[in-house]
N, C-alpha and C positions, 0 to 999 in steps of 0.2 A: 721205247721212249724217244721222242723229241731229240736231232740232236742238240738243239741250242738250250733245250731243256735240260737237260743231261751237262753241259756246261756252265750253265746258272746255278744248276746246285753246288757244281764241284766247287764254284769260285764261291757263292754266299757261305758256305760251309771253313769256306778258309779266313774269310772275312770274320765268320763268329768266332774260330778258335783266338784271333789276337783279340778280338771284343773280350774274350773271358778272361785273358792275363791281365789287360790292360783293367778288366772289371776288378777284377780281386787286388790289382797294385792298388788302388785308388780307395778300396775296403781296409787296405793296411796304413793307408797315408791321408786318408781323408781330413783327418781333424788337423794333420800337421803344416797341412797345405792353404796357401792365402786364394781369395775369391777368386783374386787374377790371374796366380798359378792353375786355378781347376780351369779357367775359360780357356786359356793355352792353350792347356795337357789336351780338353775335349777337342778342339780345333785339332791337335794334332792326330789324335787319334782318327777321329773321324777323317783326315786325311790319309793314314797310313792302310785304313781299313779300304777305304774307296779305290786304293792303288792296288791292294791285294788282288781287290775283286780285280779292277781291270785288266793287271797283267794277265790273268788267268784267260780274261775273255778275249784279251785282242794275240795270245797266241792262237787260239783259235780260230777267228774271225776278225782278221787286223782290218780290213777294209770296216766295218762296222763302227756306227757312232755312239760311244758311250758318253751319260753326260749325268752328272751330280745332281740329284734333284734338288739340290738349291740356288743351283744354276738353271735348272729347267725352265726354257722361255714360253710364252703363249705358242700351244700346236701350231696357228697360222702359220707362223716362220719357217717349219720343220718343213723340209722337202718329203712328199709321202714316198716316191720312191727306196729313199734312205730307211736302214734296219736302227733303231735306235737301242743303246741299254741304257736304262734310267735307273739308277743306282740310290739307292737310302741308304747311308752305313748306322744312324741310328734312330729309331724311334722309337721309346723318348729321350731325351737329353735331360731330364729333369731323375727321370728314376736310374738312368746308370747311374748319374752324380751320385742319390741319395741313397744307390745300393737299395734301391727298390728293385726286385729281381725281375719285371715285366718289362722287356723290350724285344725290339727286332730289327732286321734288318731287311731290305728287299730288293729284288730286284726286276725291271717291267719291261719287256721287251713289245719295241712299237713299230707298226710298218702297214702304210697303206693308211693310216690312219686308225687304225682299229690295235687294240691291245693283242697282244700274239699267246702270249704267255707272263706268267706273273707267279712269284716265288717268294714267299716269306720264312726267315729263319728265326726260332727262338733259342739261341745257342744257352742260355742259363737253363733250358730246360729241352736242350737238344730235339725239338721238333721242329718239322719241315712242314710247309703247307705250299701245295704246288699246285698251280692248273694251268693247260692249254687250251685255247679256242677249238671248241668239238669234240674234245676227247674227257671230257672230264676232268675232276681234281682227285687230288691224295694228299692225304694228312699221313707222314712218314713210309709212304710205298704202299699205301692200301686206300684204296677207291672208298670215297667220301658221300654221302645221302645223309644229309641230316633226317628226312621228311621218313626213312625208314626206323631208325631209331625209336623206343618210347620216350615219349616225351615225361616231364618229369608232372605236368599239367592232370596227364590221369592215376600221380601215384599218390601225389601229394599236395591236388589243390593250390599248385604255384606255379609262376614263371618267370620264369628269371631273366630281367632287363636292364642293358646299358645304355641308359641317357647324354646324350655326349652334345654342349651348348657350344657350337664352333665363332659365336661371338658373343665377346668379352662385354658387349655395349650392352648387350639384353640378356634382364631377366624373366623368368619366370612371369606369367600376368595371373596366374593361379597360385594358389597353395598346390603342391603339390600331393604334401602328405595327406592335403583331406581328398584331393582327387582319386589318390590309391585307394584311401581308406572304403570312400562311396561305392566303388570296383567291386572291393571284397563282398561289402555288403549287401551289393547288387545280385553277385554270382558267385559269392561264397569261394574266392581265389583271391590268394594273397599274391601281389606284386612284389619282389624281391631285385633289388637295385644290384648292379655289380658294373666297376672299371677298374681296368686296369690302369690307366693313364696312358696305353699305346692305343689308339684308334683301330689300326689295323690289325693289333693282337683281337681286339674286343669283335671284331668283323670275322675272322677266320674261328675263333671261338663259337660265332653263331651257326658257321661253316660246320660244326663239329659237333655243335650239339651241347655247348658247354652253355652257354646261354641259350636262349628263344629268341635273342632278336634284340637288334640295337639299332635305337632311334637319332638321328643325328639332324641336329636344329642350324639352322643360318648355314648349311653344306654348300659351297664354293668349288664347282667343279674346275675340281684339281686333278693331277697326273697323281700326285700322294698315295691316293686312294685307289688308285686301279687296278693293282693285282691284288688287294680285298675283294674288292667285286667280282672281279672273274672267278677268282677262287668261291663266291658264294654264287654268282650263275652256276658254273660248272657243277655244281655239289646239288644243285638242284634247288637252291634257295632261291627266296623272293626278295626283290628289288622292290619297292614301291615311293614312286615320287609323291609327294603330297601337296595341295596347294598352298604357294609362296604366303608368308604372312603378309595379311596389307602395311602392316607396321613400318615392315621392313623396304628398304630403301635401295637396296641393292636388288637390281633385276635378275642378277645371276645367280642367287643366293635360293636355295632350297632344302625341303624341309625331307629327310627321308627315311622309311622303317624297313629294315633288312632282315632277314634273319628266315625260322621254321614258316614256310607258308599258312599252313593252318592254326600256326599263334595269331601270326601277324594278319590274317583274315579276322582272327574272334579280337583281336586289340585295338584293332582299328578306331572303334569309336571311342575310348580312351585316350587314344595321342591324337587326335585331332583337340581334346581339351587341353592339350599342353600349350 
């Protein structure tokens, strides 16, 4: 293993176990607690958690730059020479509150410009999803191919998709439901929606086989998202950019379907009608 690799897990791994106390404190005091109390408590946590992780990593590699991904500034700035860790202590902020049990943490290590390594934890459900550049990923210490797996497409006539609308400004220009419905009736396969409200859980899930493929509208390339990605190159999964909507008014703004190659091959002419 990676050493830095090997470091990343030990510290996100320490980061999730205070995520879990601090989950279940807030499961016991939720309703007792005012709006302004929970934005605190989160702020603090999310800070106590991001300190976990770092002490962990700058015993190991003190000269290295660790930095908050909310602090994360435009790549330009970054000196490539510099080993960057790019730290998430939660995503989402919405379902720890509501004791919705789907979040994570992550952590993205960058240098040279290019993503090294990328690490997601789901400490409520103690899996790990890891990959490094050229070596593959693993989903809890076992070598990941979604593309080897059955898919669920030839047992059961379905595929299972997360839609995920990254701006609040735009909606839908179709119905949806009669778009899936036309699908079924076209090719006799039912569409079946799923999110979790973590982006990057719902990405590492396609990683694994747990969905087919998640489509992601108005995508704003961000540092967020990158150890999703790697994690779904490495596993053998397909990336596909799609053309920008003319709608749309942001240049950098892009439209993209991830997930089992040979879904997202036969789906294609379906999310281009979204």
């Amino acid at each position: 293993m990676h050493p830095m690799l090997n470091v990343a897990i030990i510290a996100i791994r320490k980061g999730g176990n205070f995520l879990i106390k601090q989950y279940e404190f807030l499961g016991r005091n939720y309703t007792e607690l005012s709006s302004d109390h929970i934005k605190t408590l989160l702020s603090k946590i999310r800070a106590e958690s991001n300190q976990i992780i770092t002490t962990i990593i700058k015993k190991f590699y003190p000269l290295h730059i660790i930095i908050d991904i909310k602090n994360y500034s435009n790549t330009s700035t970054l000196q490539n020479n510099n080993i960057y860790w790019i730290i998430e202590s939660i995503d989402n902020d919405i379902n720890f509150i509501k004791q919705f049990p789907f979040f994570v943490l992550s952590i993205t290590i960058k240098h040279h410009t290019n993503i090294k390594i990328g690490v997601i934890y789901d400490p409520i459900h103690n899996e790990l999803f890891s990959a490094c550049r050229g070596k593959g990923a693993q989903f809890n210490g076992y070598r990941i191919r979604p593309h080897h797996h059955k898919n669920i497409l030839q047992t059961f006539n379905k595929i299972i998709l997360s839609i995920v609308n990254m701006n609040i400004n735009h909606t839908f220009d179709i119905n949806i439901s009669n778009t899936l419905n036309n699908f079924h009736k076209k090719y006799n396969i039912t569409i079946d929606l799923r999110c979790t409200g973590s982006l990057m859980l719902d990405l590492v899930y396609a990683a694994i086989n747990r969905i087919d493929g998640c489509y992601i509208m108005y995508y704003h390339n961000t540092i967020k998202l990158a150890s999703s990605f790697l994690i779904i190159q490495e596993s053998g999964g397909l990336i596909t950019y799609l053309d920008k909507n003319k709608k749309d008014n942001d240049q950098n703004s892009k439209h993209i379907i991830v997930g089992n190659p040979k879904i997202i091959k036969f789906i294609l002419p379906l999310i281009k009608k979204f």
